[in-house]
N, C-alpha and C positions, 0 to 999 in steps of 0.2 A: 248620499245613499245610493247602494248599486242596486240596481231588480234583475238578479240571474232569472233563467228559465222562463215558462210560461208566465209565472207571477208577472212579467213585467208590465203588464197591461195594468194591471192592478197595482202599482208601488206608482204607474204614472197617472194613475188615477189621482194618490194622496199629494204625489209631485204636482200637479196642475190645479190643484185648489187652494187658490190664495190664503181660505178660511183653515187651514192645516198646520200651516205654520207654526212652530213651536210655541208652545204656551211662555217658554223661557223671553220670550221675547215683548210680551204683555205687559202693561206697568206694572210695576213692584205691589202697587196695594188692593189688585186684583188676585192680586194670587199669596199674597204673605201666610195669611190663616191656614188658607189651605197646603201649603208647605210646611209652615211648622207642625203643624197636627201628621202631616205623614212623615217629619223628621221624629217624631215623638215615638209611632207606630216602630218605626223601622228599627227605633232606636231597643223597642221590646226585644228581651232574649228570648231566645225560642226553642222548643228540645222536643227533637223527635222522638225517642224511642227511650223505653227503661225496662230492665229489668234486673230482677230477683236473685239471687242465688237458689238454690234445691230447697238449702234450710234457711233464707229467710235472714242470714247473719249480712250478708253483703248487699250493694243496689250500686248498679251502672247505669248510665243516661246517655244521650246525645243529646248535645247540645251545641245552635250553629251559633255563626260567628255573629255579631250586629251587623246589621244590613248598610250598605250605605251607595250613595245614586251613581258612583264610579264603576263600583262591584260588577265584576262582568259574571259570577253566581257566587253561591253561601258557601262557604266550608265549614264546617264540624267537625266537636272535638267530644271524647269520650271522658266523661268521670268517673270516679269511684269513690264510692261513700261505705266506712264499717259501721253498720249500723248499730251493733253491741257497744262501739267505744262514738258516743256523738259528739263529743268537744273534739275530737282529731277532725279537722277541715277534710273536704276533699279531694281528692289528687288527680291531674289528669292523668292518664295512660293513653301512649301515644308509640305510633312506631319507630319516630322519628323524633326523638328531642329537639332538633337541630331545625328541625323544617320550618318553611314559615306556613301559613295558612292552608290547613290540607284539608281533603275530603275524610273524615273514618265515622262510621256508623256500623249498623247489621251486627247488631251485640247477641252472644251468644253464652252463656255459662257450661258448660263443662259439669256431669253430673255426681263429682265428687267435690265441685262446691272452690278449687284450686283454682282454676284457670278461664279465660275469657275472650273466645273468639271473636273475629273481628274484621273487617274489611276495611284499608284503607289504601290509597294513592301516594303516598310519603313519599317512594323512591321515585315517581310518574307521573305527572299530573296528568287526571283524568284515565288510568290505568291502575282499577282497584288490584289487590294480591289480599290473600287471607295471610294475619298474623294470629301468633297466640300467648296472652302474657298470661302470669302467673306474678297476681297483684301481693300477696302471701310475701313472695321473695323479695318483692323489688327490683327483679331482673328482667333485659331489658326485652322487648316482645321478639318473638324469631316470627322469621317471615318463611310461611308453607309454599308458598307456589309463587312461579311467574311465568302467569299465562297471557293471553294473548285476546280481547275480549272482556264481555259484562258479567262480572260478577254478582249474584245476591244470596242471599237469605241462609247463610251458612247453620249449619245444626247439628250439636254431638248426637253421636251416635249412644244409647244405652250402656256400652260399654265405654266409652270415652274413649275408645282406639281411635274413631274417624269422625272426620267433619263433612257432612255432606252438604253440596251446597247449587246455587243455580247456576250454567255457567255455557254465558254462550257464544261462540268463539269466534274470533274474529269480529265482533261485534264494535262498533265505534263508542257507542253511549247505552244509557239506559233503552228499554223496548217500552212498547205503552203507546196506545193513542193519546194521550197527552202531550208526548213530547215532539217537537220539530218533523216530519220530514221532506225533506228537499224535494222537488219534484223531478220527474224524470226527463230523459233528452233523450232519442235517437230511437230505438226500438225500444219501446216497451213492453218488459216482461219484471213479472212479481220477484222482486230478491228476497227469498225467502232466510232469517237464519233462526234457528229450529234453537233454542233454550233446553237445553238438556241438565239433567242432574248427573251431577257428579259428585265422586268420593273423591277423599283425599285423605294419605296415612297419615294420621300424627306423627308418627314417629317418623316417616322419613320423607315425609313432603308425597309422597307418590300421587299423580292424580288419574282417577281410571272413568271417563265417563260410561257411565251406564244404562241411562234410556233411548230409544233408538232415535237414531241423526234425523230421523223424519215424525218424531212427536214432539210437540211442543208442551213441553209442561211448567203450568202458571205457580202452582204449590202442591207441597209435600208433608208428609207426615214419617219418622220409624215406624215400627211397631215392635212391640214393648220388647222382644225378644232380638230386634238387631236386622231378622233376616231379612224383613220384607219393608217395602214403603205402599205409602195409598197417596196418588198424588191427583190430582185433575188436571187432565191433558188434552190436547187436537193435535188431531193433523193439520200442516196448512200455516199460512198466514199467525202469527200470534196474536197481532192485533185485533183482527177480526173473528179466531173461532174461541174466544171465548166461550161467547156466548152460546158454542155448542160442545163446551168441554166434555170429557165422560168422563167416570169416575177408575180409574187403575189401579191394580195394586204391580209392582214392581221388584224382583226377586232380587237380593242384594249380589248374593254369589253368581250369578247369572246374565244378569240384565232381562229375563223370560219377562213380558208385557201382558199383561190379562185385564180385559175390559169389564168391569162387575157390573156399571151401572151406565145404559144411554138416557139419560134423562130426560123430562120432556120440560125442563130451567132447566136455570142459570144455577150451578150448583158453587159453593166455595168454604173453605178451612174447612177442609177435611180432617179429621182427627180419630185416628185409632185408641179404642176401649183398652181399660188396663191388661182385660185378661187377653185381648189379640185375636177376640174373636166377632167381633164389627167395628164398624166406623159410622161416626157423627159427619153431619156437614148441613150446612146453611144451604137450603136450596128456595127457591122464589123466584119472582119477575123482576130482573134486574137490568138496566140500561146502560150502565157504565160499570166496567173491570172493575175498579177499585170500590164504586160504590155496592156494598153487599148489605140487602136485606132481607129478609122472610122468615122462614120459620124452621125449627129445629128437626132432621129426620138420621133415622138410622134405619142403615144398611149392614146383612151380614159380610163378613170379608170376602165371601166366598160369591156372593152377588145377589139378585135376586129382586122383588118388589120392596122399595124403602118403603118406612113405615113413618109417618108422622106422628112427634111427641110435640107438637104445640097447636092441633088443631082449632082453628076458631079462636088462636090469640088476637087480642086486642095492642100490638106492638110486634117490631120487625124487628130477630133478631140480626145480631152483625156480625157475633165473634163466640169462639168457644171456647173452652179446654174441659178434660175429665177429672173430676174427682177420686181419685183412686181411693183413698180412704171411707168413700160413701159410696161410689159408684153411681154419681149423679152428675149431668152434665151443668156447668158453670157456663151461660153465657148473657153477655153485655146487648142490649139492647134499645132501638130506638121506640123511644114511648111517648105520646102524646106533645111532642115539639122538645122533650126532655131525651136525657139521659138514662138509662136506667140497666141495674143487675139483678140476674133471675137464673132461678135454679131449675128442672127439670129430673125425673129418674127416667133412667133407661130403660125403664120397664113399662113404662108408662105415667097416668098420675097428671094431678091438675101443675099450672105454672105455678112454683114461689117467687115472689119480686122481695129480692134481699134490700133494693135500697133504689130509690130514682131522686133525681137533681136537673135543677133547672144550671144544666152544665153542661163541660164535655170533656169526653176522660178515653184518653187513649193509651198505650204502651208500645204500640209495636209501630213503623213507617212501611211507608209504600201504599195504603190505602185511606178511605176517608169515613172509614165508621170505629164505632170502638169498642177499648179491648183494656184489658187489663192484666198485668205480671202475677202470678199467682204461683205459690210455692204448692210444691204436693198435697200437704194435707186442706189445701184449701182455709186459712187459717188469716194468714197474711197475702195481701194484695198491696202494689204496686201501681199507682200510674204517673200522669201527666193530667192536672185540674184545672179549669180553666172557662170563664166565667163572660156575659158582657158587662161585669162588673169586677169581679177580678181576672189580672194576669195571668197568664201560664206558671206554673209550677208544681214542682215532684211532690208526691206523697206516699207517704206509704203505711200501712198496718192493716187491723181487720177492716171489714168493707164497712162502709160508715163511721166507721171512728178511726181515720186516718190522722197521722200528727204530717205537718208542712219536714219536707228534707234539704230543700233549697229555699234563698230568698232572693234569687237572681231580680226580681224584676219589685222588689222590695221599694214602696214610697209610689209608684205608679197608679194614676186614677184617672178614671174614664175622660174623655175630653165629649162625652155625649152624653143623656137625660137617661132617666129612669127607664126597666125594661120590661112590659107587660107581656102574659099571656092572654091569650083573646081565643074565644069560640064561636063560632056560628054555623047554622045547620042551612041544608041545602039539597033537594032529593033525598030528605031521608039520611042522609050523610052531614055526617060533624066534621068542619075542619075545624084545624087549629092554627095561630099564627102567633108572632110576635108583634107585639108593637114597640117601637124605639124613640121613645121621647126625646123633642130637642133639649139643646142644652141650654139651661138656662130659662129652660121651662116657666111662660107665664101662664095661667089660666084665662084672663082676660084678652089676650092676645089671638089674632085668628094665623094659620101657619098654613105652609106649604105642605104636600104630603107624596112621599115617592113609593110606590111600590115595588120590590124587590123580588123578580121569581127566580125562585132555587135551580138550580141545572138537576140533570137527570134524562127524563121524569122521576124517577124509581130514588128519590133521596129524602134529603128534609133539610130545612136549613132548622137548629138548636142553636142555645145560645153558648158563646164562644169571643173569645178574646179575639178580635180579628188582624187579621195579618195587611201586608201593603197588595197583595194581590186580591184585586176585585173587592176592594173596601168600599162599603156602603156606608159605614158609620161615620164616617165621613161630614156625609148630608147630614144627621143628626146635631154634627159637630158642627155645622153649617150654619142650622137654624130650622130644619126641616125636621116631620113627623115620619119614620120609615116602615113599613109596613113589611111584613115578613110572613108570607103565607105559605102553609103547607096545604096546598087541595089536593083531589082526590088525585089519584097517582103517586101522591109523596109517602115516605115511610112513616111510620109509628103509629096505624089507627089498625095494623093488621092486613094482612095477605087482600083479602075480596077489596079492601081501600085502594091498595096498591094495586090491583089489576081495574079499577074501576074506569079507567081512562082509555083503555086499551080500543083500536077501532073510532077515539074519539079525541084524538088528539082538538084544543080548542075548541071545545063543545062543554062538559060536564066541567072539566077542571078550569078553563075560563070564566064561568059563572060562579066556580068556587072563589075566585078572586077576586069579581067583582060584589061577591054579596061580602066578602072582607074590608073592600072600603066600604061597603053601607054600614058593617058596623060601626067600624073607624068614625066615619062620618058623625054618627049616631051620637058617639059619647064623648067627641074628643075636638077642640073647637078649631076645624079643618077649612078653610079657604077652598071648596069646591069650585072655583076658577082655577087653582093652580094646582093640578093630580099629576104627577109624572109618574111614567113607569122606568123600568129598565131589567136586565138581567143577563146571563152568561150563559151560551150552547140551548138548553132548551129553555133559559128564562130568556135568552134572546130573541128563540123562537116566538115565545106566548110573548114578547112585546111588539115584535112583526105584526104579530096576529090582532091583538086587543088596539094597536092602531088603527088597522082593516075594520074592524069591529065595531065601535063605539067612540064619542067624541068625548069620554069624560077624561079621556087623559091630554094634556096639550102639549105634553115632551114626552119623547121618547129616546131611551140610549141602549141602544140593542148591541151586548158583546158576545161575537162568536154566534152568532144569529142565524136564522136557516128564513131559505123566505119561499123556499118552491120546494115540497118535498119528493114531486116528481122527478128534477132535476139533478137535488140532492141524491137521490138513491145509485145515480150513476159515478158521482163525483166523490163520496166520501169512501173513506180508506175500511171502512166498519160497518158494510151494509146487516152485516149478519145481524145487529142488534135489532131490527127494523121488523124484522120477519114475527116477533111473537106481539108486536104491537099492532102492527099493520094487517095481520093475518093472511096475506100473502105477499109475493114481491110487488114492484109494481108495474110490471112486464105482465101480472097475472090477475093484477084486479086496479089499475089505472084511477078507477074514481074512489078509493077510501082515499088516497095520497094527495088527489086532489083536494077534494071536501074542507081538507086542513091546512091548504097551501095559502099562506098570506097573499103572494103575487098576485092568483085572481082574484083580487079583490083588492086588489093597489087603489082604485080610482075613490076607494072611501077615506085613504087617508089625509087628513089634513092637518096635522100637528109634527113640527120639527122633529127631524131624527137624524141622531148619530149613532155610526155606528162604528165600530171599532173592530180588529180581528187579528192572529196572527199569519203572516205568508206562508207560511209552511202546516197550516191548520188541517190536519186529516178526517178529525171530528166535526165540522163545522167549516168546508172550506171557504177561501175566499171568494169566490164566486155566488155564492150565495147572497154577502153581502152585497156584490157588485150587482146584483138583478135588480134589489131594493133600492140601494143610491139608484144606481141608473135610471129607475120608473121614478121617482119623488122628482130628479132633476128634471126629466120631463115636461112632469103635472106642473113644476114650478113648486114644490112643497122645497120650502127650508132644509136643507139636508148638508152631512157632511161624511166623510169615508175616510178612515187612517187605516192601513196596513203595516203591521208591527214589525219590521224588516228582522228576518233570522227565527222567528216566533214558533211556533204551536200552538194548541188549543188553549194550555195552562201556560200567559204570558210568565216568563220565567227571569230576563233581566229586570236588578231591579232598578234601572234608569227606566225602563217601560212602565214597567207597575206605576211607578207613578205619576208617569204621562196621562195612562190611563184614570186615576182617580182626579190628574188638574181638569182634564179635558172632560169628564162626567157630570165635575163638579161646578166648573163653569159654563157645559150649556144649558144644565140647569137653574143657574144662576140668570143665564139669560134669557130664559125663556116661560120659567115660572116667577121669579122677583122681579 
């Protein structure tokens, strides 16, 4: 293993502890279980993204390749299914017959129902270019552009003349604080590359960027008539000004930039009214880019004070689209630890809830809440279903009475126990969580129980088929009870829930957790000697914390962990997110940052912790974890430290993924069995 740059201090941290050493190297029948059960996982097909035709006649998907522990990443392949003839199988469409394992995703239809944009790497690996087939013909896709840079989110234009799309050049890989980045050497200064929108002619490939070289914009919308777009943009850094995007509309003939809305959130999917004259968007208390929740507002195009259509909902919306034929907005929703669909008018009027499920149902990739494919008349819908009871798979028709389109993962069953919802109240506040029964579930028997905190804050964890990253069901599959709490900060109980933690990081939302195992406790027959915690970025954090805190836990495994928030604020790549929680920097008010910080208060822990991260972690850096190893080593507290060489916050090889579930899984093995 090499440790370039500053990290090296920290990959000789993992190199120096004999206790690091590869799990592969462990006898055989310590680890057999746990290997086949992430052979099984990995072995799940899995599909990112689907959607619709206009009218409802056709469905496209992504879906990747099977995982397997060589795999240096996933590649993905597109289908197509006519849904009017359903005995004809599906066909891939691909840019490349010839190639072997490629990246293509970022599926787009074309608004006369013929043709199906598309992003793949065919002629380049790891250098997407927009294709566009025409599945009708059976002719083979033409390739629009070869540019230079990360491409995403391609999208016809009203008329079907142009594909607009994200496109930022010169770029190595995808942007996002999730993924990798290197650290720096020699003078430091911010390399900034700015995500612009750009057109491209169908007809002759032309590509014209249009937002200016110094805005960075995250997503877009047309508007119905061609000219204009509404996108949510910053200046600055991408990763970090999210969180202070403003709302733009964007002139197509022009490029002319006009700022409608500075908001005081986290605004996202924006989406313009049929008639062109506002715009919808999700705005709320959000912690992480891709995680979006809150409530539903509109804005006139022309700018002005939004106006809130879901005030005082009881659930976080995620995702939009309009109804043209009602003129009511459609959006997907997180609700009480569930999934759920609801309606709103634009005019106002109380919420309808079309349909909720103890699920999760996505359509679109690139972020972590969900959404659904939906043709015009709102009639027929589209997703991706997917259960901790059933696998992933396509569906589609009206909402609630969807018929199965694929049986890719057809004969597959849980290798874990039965999955409860659970409630208990606390200040006046109701959380909610999951419970994850073992497998093999005795009643008579007394068990292990791990607690699981969701990252965020501003998320939830619902129930879902899990993938080999950051597998918890795992434990279940183990022998263990897993507890799955959404406290105050997580989405689905409504806006005031989700700001309820603000100012209070490890305070209110901590006792939400613990009064979770007392119900746990309560009614489930739990071995209170052996309570571990664990969790990823801020469940990392609140497992730092609740070690500092309390002795009911006797294992801890902290990934992507934060232990000093005072220190963090200098060292991560995304301070911006910090400011609407924190209520100021902490250059500006020093003791809310402390009050929360696990470090001062290292000398109360006394229960084994691992802790796990990747090197190149911008959300969550490695230093963080090194404060906490470094004090446990100390005190003389059991401890261990892996640095995921090449990594991010979202460990991404899957030879690591599953390093990360042996090693989880085994020091909980050794220290609560």
């Amino acid at each position: 293993m090499t440790c370039p740059g500053v990290a090296r201090f920290l990959c000789m941290a993992l190199l120096a502890t004999p206790a690091s050493q590869s799990l592969a190297q462990r006898p055989t029948a310590s680890r057999s279980s746990i290997d086949r059960e992430i052979d099984e996982l990995a072995a799940t097909r899995r599909f990112q993204q689907v959607a619709l035709t206009p009218d409802g006649g056709r469905i496209a998907w992504v879906q990747a390749l099977p995982e397997t522990p060589t795999a240096p990443s996933l590649g993905t392949s597109i289908y197509l299914a006519d849904l009017r003839r359903p005995k004809v199988a599906p066909r891939r469409v691909t840019a490349l017959a010839t190639a072997a394992a490629r990246t293509e995703h970022d599926i787009d239809w074309s608004p006369d129902n013929s043709r199906l944009a598309f992003l793949s790497d065919a002629t380049r690996p790891g250098q997407l270019q927009l294709y566009v087939a025409s599945p009708a013909a059976g002719e083979a896709p033409r390739r629009l552009t070869s540019l230079k840079g990360f491409l995403a989110r391609p999208r016809w234009s009203p008329d079907g003349k142009t594909i607009a799309l994200l496109f930022t050049e010169n770029a190595a890989g995808a942007a996002g604080p999730l993924a990798a980045k290197a650290a720096g050497v020699g003078v430091i200064e911010e390399e900034i590359h700015e995500q612009r929108l750009a057109l491209v002619d169908v007809a002759t490939g032309n590509v014209r960027q249009l937002s200016p070289a110094d805005l960075y914009v995250y997503e877009y919308d047309w508007s119905p008539d061609g000219t204009r777009f509404v996108a949510t943009a910053a200046h600055g850094s991408g990763d970090n000004n999210w969180y202070i995007a403003e709302l733009y509309t964007i002139a197509n003939a022009t490029g002319e930039t006009q700022s409608i809305l500075k908001p005081n959130m986290q605004i996202a999917i924006p989406k313009w009214s049929p008639d062109g004259r506002s715009i919808a968007f999700i705005g709320g208390l959000m912690s992480d880019e891709p995680l979006t929740g809150g409530d539903v507002f509109l804005v006139a195009d022309s700018g002005g004070t939004p106006r809130n259509l879901t005030p005082g909902m009881k659930a976080s919306a995620s995702w939009l689209t309009w109804i043209p034929s009602t003129k009511q907005i459609l959006f997907t929703e997180y609700v009480d630890g569930m999934s759920g669909i609801a309606t709103v008018d634009a005019t106002g009027g109380p919420v309808s809830t079309v349909w909720t499920g103890a699920e999760t149902v996505i359509s679109e990739s690139g972020g972590f809440g969900f959404s659904v494919s939906v043709v015009p008349d709102g009639k027929t819908t589209a997703m991706i279903r997917h259960s901790f009871q059933n696998p992933p798979e396509v569906w589609t028709g009206p909402i609630g009475q969807w018929k199965q389109v694929t049986s890719a993962n057809r004969g597959r069953v849980p290798a874990w126990g039965e999955a409860k919802s659970i409630h208990w109240n606390v200040d006046r506040l109701t959380s909610q969580g999951w419970l994850l029964f073992p497998r093999g579930y005795e009643p008579t028997r007394r068990y292990p129980l791990v607690v699981v905190v969701h990252g965020g804050p501003a998320w939830a964890t619902t129930p879902a088929w899990p993938a080999t990253f950051f597998n918890t069901t795992i434990l279940a599959s183990e022998g263990y009870f897993v507890l799955y709490p959404n406290p105050r900060g997580s989405f689905g109980q409504g806006e005031e829930f989700t700001r309820a933690n603000v100012k209070d990081f490890g305070g209110g939302d901590f006792r939400d957790v613990l009064a979770g195992v007392d119900e746990v406790v309560k009614t489930n027959p739990i071995d209170t000697s052996r309570i571990g915690i664990t969790g990823w970025s801020y469940g990392g954090f609140m497992t730092m914390w609740a070690l500092t805190q309390t002795k009911r836990f006797r294992a801890g495994v902290s990934m992507g962990g934060l232990a000093n928030w005072q220190s963090y604020y200098g060292e991560n790549g995304i301070d911006q997110w910090m400011l609407p929680f924190f209520g100021a920097s902490v250059y500006d008010d020093p003791a809310v940052y402390a009050q929360s910080s696990p470090i001062n208060f290292i000398k109360n822990v006394t229960a084994p912790t691992l802790m796990l991260v990747g090197e190149h972690d911008i959300e969550t850096p490695p230093p963080q974890s090194y404060e906490y190893w470094h004090a446990l080593k100390i005190l003389g507290i059991p401890t261990q430290l892996v640095v995921f060489p090449g990594e991010g916050h979202e460990i991404a090889q899957p030879a690591h993924r599953r390093e990360v579930a042996r090693r989880m899984v085994t020091w909980f093995n050794e220290h609560l069995k």
